[in-house]
Every structure is written in structure tokens, then in C-alpha cells.
C-alpha positions in Angstrom: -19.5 24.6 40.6 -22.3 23.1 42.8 -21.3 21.6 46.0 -21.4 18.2 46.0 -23.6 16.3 49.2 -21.7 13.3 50.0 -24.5 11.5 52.0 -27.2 11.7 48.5 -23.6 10.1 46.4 -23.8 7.4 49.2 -27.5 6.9 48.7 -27.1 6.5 45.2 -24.2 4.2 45.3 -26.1 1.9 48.1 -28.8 1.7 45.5 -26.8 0.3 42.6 -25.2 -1.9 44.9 -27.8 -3.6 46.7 -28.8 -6.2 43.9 -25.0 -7.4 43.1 -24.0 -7.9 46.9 -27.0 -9.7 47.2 -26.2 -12.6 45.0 -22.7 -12.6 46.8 -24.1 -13.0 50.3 -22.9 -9.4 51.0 -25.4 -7.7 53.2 -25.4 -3.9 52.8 -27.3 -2.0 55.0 -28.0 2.3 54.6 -29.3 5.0 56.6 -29.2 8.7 57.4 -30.0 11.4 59.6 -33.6 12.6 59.4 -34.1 15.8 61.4 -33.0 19.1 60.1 -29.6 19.3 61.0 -27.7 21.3 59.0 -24.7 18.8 59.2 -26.4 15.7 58.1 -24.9 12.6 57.7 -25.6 8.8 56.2 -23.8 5.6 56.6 -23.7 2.3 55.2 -23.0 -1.1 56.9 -21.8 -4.4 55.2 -21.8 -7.9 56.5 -20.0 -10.9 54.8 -19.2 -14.2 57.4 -18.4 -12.5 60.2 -16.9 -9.4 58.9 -18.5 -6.3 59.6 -17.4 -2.6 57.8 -18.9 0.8 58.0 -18.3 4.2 56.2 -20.3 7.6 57.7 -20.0 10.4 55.6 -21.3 13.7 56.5 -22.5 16.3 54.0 -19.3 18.2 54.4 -17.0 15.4 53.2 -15.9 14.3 56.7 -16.0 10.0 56.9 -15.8 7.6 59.4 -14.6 4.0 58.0 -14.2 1.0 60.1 -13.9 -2.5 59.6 -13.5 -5.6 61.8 -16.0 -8.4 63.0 -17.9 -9.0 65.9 -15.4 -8.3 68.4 -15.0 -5.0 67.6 -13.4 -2.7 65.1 -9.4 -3.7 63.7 -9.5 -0.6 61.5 -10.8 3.2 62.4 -9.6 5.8 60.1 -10.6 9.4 60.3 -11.0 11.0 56.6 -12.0 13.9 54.5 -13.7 13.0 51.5 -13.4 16.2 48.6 -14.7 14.4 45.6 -17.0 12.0 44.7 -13.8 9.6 43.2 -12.3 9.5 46.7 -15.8 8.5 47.9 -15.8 5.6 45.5 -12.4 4.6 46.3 -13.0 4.4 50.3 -16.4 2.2 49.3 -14.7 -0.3 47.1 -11.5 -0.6 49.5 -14.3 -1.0 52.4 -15.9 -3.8 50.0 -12.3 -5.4 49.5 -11.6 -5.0 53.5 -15.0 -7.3 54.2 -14.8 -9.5 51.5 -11.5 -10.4 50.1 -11.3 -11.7 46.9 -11.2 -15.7 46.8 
């Protein structure tokens, strides 16, 4: 079985992404590491009124997700990510956390 790179899931997902939050004043921001490291990492940022989220992934599965607003972070969870399902799942609950359903 290959081994799956977390941060190139993330990319792809951002991608798909971009257009829908867009038209729901969701602002979703990505980027990654660009040296050589062989830990590399990528990380996306949304924005919706005043809400602010982030989830870093590095290649290896390790995350970083964080939510809160502009006074700093309510929520910082340490995870490890083993499949790209529970990858998914941390990026719609980090959707959900920064804009709540109406």
C-alpha cells in the first residue's frame, strides 16, 4: 500500500473547496512548506465573521487544529491523522466550528 501524503490530500481538498466557500463568504486560505524538508507540512486557514480556524497537517499524519477569533484561539487540539477519512472529518468539523449552520 502506498503511503498516503497528508499535505498533497489537503491541497486537493482546498482546491475543491475554494469555489463553494466563496459564494458563502467563507474565506479559505492554503499553504505549505517549500524547502526540502523531509517533514513537510501544509495548512489551511478559514475566515467567516470574525471566526478564524486552522488545521496543519504534516506529511506524517501529525495535525494541528485550532479555532477561535481574533482574540486568540478557544480550541487547540493535538491529533494524528492515519487516513485520509479522518482528514476529511477534522476539515468539515473545522468548517462546522467557523461557520455554524443557520
Amino acid at each position: 500500500m502506498p503511503k498516503v501524503d497528508f499535505t498533497e490530500i489537503l491541497a486537493a481538498w482546498c482546491q475543491r473547496k475554494v469555489q463553494e466557500a466563496h459564494s458563502a463568504d467563507l474565506e479559505i486560505t492554503f499553504d505549505r512548506t517549500r524547502d526540502g524538508r523531509t517533514k513537510h507540512s501544509a495548512w489551511v486557514e478559514l475566515e467567516f465573521q470574525g471566526r478564524l480556524g486552522e488545521l496543519m497537517i504534516w506529511s506524517t499524519g501529525e495535525a494541528e487544529y485550532m479555532v477561535g477569533d481574533e482574540s486568540g484561539p478557544a480550541v487547540n487540539e493535538h491529533h494524528e491523522v492515519g487516513s485520509i477519512e479522518q482528514l476529511h472529518v477534522l476539515l468539515e468539523r473545522l468548517i462546522e466550528a467557523v461557520q455554524p449552520s443557520q
